[in-house]
N, C-alpha and C positions, 0 to 999 in steps of 0.2 A: 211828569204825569203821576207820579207816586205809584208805580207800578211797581213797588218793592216793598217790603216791609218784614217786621218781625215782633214776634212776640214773647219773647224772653228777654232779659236784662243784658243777655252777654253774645255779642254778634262773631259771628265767625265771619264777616268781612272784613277784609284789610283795607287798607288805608296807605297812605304815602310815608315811606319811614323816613324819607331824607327832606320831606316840608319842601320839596320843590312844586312848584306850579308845571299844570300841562305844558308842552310848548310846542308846537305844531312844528313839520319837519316838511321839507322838499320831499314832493312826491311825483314821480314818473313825468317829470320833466315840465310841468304847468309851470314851471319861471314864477311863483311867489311863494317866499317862506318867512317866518317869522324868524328872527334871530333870540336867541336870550339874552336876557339882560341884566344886570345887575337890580334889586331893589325892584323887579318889577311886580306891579299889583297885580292882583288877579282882574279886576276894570282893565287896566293896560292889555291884557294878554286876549279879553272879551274881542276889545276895538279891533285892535289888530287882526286878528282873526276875520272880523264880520268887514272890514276894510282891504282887504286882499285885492289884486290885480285887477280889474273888471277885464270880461271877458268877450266878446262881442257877440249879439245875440244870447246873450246869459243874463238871466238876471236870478238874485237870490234873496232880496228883499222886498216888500210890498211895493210892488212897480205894474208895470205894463210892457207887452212885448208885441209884438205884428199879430198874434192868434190869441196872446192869454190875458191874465190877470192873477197876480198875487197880493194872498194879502195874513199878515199875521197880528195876533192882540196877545198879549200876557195876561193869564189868569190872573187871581190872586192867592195863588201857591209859592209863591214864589219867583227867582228866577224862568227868565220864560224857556223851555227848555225844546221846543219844537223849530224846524227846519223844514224849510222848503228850497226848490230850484226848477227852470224852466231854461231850455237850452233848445233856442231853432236853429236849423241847418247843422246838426249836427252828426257830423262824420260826411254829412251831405243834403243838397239843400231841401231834399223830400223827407227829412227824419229831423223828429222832434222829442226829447229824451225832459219829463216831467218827474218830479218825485218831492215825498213828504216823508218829513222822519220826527219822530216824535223819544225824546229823551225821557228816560229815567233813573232814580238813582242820584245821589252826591255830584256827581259828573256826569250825570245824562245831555244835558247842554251840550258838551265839550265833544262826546261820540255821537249827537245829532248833528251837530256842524264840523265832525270832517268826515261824517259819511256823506254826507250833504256835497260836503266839495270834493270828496273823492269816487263816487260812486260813478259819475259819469265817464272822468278819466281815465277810468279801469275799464268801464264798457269799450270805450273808443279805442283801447290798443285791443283787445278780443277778437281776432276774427276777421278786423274791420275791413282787410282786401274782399274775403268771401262774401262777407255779407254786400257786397256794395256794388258786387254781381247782377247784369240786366236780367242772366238768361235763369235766375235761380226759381225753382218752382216751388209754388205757396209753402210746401211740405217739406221740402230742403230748408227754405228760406226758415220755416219754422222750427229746425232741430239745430241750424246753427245759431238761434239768437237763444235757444234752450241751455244750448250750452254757454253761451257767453254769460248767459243770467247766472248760471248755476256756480260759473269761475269767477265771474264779478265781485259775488256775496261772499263766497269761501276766501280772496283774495281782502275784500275788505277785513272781516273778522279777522281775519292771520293778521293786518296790519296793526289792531287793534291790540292783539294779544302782545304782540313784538312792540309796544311804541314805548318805549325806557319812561316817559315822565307820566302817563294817564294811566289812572289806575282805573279799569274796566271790571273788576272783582265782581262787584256787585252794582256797574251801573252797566246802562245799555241802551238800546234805540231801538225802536222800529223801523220798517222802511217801505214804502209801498210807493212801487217806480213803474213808468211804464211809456214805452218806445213806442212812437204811431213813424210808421214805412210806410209812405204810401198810404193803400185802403189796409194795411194792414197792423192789427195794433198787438204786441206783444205789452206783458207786464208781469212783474216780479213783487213777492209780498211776503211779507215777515210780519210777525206782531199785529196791532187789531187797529193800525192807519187802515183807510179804507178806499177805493176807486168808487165813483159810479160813473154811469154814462144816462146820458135826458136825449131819448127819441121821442117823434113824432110816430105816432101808431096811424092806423086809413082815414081815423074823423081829423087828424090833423094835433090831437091834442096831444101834451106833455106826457111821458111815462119815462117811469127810473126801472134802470137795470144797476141790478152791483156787479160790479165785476170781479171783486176779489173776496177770501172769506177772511173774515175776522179768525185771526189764528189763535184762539184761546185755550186755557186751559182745560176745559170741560167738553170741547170736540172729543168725539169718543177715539176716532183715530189718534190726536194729539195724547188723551190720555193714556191710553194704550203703550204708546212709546214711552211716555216718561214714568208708566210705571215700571216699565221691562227694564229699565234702567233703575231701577229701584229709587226712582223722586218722588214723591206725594202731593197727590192732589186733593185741595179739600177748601173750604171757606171759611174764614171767619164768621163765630156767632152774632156778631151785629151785624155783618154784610153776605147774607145767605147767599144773595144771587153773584157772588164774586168768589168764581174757583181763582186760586193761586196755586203757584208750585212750589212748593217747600226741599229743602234737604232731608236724605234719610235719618238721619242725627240730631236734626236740631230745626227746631222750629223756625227756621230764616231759611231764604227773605223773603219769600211769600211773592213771588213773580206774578203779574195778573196776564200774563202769556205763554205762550211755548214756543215763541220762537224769537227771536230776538239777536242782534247785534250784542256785542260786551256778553254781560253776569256768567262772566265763566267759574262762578264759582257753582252754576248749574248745569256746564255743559258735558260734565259725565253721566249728568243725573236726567238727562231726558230733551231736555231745551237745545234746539239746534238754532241755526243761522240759513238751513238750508230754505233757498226761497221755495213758495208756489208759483210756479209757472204755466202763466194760461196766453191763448191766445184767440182773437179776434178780428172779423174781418168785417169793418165798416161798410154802411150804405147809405144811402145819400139821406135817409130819414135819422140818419143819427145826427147829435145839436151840438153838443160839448160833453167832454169830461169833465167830472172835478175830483179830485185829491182834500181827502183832509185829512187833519189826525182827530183821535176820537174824543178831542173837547166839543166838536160839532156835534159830531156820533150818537155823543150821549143822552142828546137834546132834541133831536131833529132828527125824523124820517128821512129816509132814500126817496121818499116823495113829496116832501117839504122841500129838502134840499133843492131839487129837481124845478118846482113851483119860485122859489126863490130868485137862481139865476135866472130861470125864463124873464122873469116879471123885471129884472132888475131895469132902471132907469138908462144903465147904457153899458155896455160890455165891459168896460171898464172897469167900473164899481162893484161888477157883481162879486166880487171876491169879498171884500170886503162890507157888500149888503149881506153879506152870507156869513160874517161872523160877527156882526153887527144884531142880526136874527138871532142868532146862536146866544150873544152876551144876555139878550132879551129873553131867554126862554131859559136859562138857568137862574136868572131871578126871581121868573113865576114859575119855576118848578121843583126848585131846591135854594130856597131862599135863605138858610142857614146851613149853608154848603159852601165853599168858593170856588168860584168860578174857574174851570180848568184853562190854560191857555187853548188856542187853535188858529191853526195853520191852514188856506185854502189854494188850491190851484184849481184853476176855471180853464179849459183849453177849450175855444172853439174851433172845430172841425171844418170848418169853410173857411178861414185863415183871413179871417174878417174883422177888424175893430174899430172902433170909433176914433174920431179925429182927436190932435192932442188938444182943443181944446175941451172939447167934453170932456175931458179926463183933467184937466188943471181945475176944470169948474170944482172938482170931487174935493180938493184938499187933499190930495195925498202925501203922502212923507213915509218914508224907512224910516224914521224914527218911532216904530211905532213898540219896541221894547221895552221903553224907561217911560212906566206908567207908576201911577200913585199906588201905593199901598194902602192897607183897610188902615193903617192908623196916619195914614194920609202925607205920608214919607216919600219922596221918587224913590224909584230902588235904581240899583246900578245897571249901565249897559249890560244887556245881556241876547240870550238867543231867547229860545221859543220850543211852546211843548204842549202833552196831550192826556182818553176810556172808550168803549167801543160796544160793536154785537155781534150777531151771526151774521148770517148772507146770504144771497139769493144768486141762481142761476138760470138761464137764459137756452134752449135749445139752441141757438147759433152760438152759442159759446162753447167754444173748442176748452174742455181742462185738462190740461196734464198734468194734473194735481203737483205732487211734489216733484218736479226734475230733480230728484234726490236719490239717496242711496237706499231707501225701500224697495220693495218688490214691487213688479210691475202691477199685480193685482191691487196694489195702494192706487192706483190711479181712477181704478174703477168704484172705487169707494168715496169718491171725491164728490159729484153732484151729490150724492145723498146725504153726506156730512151738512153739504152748505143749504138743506131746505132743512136740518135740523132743529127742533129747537124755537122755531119762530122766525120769519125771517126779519121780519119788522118792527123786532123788540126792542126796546130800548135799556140796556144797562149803564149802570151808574158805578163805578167805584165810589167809595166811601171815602170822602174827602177828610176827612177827619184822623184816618191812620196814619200814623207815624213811618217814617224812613227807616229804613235798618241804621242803626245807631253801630259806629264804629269802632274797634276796639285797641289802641295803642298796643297791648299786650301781645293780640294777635298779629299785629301785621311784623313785630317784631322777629316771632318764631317761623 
């Protein structure tokens, strides 16, 4: 996403001292790991990774499932560095476990795709007898999945910090995940991926609600914390409307969020991992969610978006009419820009989809990461990535703002953060600025 950056010559991010590649490790028991290998490329270590075990009812590539559609495109940034996953019957056959992560940073890729595949497996050992309880009331039910969000995220991050071969210094992920139980929908949110939900209002017609807020750096709550922590917030003079978070010392790396998986090399200085936690209780006028990361965001309204899936040709597709729209609208709107990647998940709520052949008519392929480059190159297998805005809330929307270690009075601050600002703005990072450039010297000492 290029959600990092700096402006000095000399980075105080590290790097890998021993020139080893990531190498993904057995985690709480999912039975598939990569081994290492001698000689192996960093392509080899891509595949493998994106080739893992299949799962049944899981899908994590631009596919189709009983209720969804996924669907992902590589910008032209680069490797693609965004992540998605859709998981039905999970932990049980009325829970359905949806999420989008959007990498950035040197190895943002690498922390999108195994949050991406660990994120579920952590939820599913949380809790998972209580939760899975007949006699649990809405409010129960709602403080145990609080808590499982809140051990999920903190559990990932720790895995992160602990993983001997990724260096997470200064890259990191988003992550915007969300549990439907029944009529009832929980969801978890870091960084400025975004949820919404497309109901029907009394005339019948389409309307978008956001569900989650873009957790950026210019919320004045976010700000507040990370300056109590002594980190800085400010923007670059080309790109006014893009706060980042900087160190107190040194003008890196310019984070365009405040909350975040990975960039520990901001997480004494303000940037947490703790999720937002909200929750919502569906009715029969609600149509589908979608997940995307903010290459959509940037381009397209919460009521475009909304207009888009409705319209789309056939449930299948819409994931993919919807970053198809998206490719389209960052070339009439930022046409000396490049196009960011993006990532969608489309959940219909009536657990409805079209037959396989309507879906084979579409051309679909997982292969949708080894796209041509502007100098008209394939680039190598890779994953998938993401910029974003504010947010809107909804009276039937329950916030519990941060199930975090704030005070409870943070929670009451929360609708009024997310009507800040605008809710239907559209921001743009600046494609054009550079990555935090690494420093052999540093990562030595």
């Amino acid at each position: 996403m290029g959600g990092c950056v700096s402006t000095s010559s000399k980075s105080t991010c590290s790097s890998w001292s021993n020139g080893e590649k990531p190498v993904r490790r057995p985690y709480l028991g999912i039975g598939c790991c990569v081994s290492k290998r001698a000689k192996r490329t960093f392509s080899d270590h891509i595949v493998s990774l994106q080739n893992l075990t299949s799962i049944p009812n899981r899908i994590t590539s631009s596919n189709k499932s009983r209720s969804s559609c996924i669907f992902t495109q590589q910008g032209r940034k680069g490797i693609n560095q965004d992540a998605m996953i859709v998981w039905e019957d999970f932990m049980s056959e009325d829970v359905t476990f949806c999420g989008v992560f959007d990498g950035h940073g040197p190895y943002g890729h690498l922390v999108a795709l195994l949050e991406e595949r660990d994120s579920e497996e952590i939820q599913a050992n949380r809790l998972s007898k209580k939760l899975l309880k007949k006699d649990l009331t809405r409010k129960k039910l709602k403080g145990l999945w609080g808590e499982a969000f809140l051990k999920s995220f903190k559990a990932m991050d720790k895995e992160l910090r602990s993983h001997p071969n990724l260096d997470c210094f200064c890259s990191g992920s988003t992550g915007v995940t969300i549990l439907k139980q029944g009529s009832n929908l929980f969801m978890g949110n870091i960084g400025d991926s975004r949820a919404i939900l497309g109901s029907k209002d009394s005339n019948d017609s389409m309307v978008a609600t956001q569900l989650t807020v873009d957790l950026k750096p210019d919320l004045p709550r976010e700000a507040e914390r990370i300056k109590r922590c002594k980190g800085r917030v400010f923007a670059l003079e080309d790109e006014p409307e893009v706060p980042r978070v900087w160190l107190p010392y040194d003008d890196a790396p310019g984070l365009a969020m405040a909350r975040a998986f990975g960039d520990f090399c901001l997480k004494d200085y303000g940037v947490i991992s703790v999720p937002e936690f909200t929750h919502r209780v569906l009715t029969d006028k609600d149509q589908f969610i979608v997940l995307a990361s903010d290459g959509v965001w940037d381009v397209l309204s919460n009521e475009e978006v909304v207009d888009i899936v409705a319209s789309a040709t056939s449930r299948a597709s819409a994931a993919r009419t919807l970053v198809n729209s998206a490719a389209r609208e960052w070339k009439l709107k930022y046409p000396t820009s490049k196009m960011d990647d993006c990532a969608v998940v489309c959940l219909f709520l009536d657990g409805k989809m079209d037959s396989e052949s309507d879906y084979d008519e579409q051309g679909f392929s997982s292969a949708t990461n080894a796209v041509e480059s502007d100098d008209g190159q394939r680039s190598e297998p890779c994953l998938q990535r993401n910029f974003t805005v504010r947010s809107s809330s909804d009276q039937e929307n329950e916030t519990y703002g941060n199930v975090n270690t704030e005070a409870d009075a943070e929670d009451e601050k929360t609708v009024g953060d997310q009507n800040w600002l605008g809710l239907e703005g559209v921001t743009r990072v600046n494609s054009l600025v550079q990555l935090p450039r690494f420093s052999e010297e540093k990562s030595k000492t």
